[in-house]
C-alpha positions, -999 to +999 in steps of 0.1 A: +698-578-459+703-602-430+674-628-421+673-611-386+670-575-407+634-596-426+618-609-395+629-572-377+609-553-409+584-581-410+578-575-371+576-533-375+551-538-404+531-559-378+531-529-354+510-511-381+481-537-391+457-527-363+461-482-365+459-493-406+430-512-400+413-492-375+418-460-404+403-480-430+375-486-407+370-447-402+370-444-439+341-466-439+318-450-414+326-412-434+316-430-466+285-447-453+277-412-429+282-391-470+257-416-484+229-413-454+236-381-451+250-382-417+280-360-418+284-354-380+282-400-379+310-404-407+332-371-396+329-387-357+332-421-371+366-413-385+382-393-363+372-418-337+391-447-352+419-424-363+421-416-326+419-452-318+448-461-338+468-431-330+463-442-293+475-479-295+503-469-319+515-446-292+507-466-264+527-497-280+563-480-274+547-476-232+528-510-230+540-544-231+504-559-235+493-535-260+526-543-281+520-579-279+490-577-287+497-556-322+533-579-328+515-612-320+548-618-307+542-633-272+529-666-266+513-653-230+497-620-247+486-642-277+466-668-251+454-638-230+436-621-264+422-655-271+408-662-239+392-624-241+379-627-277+362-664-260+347-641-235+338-618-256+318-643-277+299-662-255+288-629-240+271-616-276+262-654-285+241-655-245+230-620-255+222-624-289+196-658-276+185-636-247+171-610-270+158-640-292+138-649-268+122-615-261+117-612-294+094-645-296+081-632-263+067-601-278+055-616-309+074-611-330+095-635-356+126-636-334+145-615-366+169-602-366+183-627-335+181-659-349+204-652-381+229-639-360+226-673-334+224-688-371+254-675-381+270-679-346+264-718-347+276-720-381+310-705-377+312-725-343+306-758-366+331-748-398+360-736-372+357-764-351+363-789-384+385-764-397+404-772-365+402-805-360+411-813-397+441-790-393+452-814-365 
């Protein structure tokens, strides 16, 4: 096997993380839906993710972005997710303080919003060091 025949198998198995992923996620919510007793939330939970994963699999072969974006391949697709997770962060960290606030507004002890900004601001601090350590 040629080095170009590793990185190719390497690169296919890549392809398959996130529909992998995405099942073992819908094995998750049937198990936790059996153990409340929610058949109708772990049957819908699974076949939702299944579906999810069936989708991006498919849609891999048809999109360039989605391909990237399971491959890791692309430097420009890589930049663009990273940019969208950032987004997507500061959104639930201004949402998460938002409904902090509330919370302390209505009288109540602010739970369960400030272990989440907790948690927020302490993976902030240990990836930033993490970061600038790594050079």
């Amino acid at each position: 096997m040629t080095r170009n025949d590793t990185v190719r198998t390497r690169r296919s198995g890549a392809r398959w993380l996130v529909p992998v992923v995405a099942a073992l996620i819908g094995l998750a919510y049937l198990v936790a839906g059996l153990v409340a007793g929610d058949e109708v939330f772990g049957i819908g939970g699974l076949v939702l993710m299944l579906g999810l994963g069936g989708v991006l699999l498919l849609l891999s072969g048809r999109s360039e972005t989605i391909a990237g974006l399971l491959d890791r391949r692309d430097e420009r697709i890589n930049k663009l997710d990273a940019d969208a997770s950032l987004f997507s962060g500061m959104t639930l960290v201004a949402a998460v303080l938002v409904m902090f606030v509330v919370e302390i507004a209505r009288g109540q002890d602010g739970a369960p919003y400030y272990q989440l900004g907790a948690l927020a601001g302490v993976s902030y601090v240990v990836a930033l060091v993490h970061q600038r350590l790594r050079g």
